[in-house]
C-alpha positions as a printed NumPy array, in Angstrom:
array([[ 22.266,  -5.702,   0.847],
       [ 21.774,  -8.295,   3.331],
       [ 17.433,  -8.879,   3.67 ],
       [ 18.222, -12.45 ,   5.696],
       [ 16.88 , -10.82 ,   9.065],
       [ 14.494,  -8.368,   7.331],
       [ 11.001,  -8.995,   6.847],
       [  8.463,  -7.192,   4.057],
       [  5.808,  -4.906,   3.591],
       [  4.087,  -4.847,   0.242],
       [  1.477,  -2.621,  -0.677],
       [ -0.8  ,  -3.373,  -3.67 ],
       [ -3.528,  -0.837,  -5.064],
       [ -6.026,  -2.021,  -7.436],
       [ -4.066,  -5.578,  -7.525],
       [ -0.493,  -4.061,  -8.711],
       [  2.171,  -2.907,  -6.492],
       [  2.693,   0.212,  -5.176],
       [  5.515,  -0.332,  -2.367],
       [  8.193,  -2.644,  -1.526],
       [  9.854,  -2.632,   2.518],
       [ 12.195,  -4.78 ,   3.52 ],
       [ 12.319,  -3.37 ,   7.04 ],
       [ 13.335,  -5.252,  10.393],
       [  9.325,  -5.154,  11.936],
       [  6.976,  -4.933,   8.816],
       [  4.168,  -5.238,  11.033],
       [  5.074,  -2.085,  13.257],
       [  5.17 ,  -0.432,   9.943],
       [  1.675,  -1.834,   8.499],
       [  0.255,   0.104,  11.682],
       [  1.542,   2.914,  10.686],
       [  1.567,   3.351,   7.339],
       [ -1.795,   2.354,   6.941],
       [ -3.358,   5.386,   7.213],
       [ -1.273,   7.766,   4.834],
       [ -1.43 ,   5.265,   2.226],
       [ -5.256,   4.71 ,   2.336],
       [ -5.238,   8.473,   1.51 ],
       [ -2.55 ,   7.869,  -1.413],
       [ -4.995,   5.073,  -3.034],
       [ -7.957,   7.592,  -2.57 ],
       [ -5.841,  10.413,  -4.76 ],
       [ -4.377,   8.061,  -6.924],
       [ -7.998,   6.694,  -7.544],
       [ -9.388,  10.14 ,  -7.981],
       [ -6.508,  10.967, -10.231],
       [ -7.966,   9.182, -13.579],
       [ -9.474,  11.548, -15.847],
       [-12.04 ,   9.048, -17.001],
       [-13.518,   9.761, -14.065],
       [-13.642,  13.62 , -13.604],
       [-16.342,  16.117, -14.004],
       [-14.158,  19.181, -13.957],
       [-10.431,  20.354, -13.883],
       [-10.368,  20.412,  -9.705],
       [-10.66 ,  16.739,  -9.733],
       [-14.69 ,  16.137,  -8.458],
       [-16.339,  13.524, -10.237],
       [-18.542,  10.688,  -9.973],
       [-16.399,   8.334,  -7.578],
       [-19.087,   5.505,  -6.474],
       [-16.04 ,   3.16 ,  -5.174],
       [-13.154,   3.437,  -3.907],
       [ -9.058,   2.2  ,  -4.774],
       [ -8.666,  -1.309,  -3.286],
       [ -5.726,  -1.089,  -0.706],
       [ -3.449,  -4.638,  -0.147],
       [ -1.507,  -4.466,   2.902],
       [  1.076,  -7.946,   3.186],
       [  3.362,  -8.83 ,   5.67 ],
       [  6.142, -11.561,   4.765],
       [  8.196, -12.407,   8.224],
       [ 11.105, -13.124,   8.433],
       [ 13.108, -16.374,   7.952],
       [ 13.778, -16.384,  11.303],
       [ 10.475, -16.165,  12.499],
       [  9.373, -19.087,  10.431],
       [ 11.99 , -21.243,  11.761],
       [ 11.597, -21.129,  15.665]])
């Protein structure tokens, strides 16, 4: 795979990654997939059974999943 003209999206919840894109506009995508994978962090969050009161998966949730969003250009665009 040639990434020389791709740029990348990385997506980090609770400081580890989640996603990798290498993607020709990673800040077109950032826009978009910011809002689906706020929701992912949210269920992932909720997911822990440390943290559950009952089997449906309502708890005691007084924060919230810490969502990373990072755009790396390209080399190209660090060049001109």
């Amino acid at each position: 795979a040639d990434w020389g003209n791709d740029g990348f999206f990385l997506a980090f919840i609770n400081g580890r990654v989640a996603l990798v894109v290498a993607c020709p506009d990673p800040e077109s995508l950032k826009e978009q997939a910011e809002p689906p994978l706020r929701a992912l962090a949210d269920r992932l969050f909720r997911m822990n059974p440390a943290w559950r009161l009952d089997e449906k998966g309502r708890g005691l949730f007084l924060g919230r999943a810490r969502l990373d969003l990072i755009v790396v250009g390209r080399a190209d665009d660090r060049e001109a």
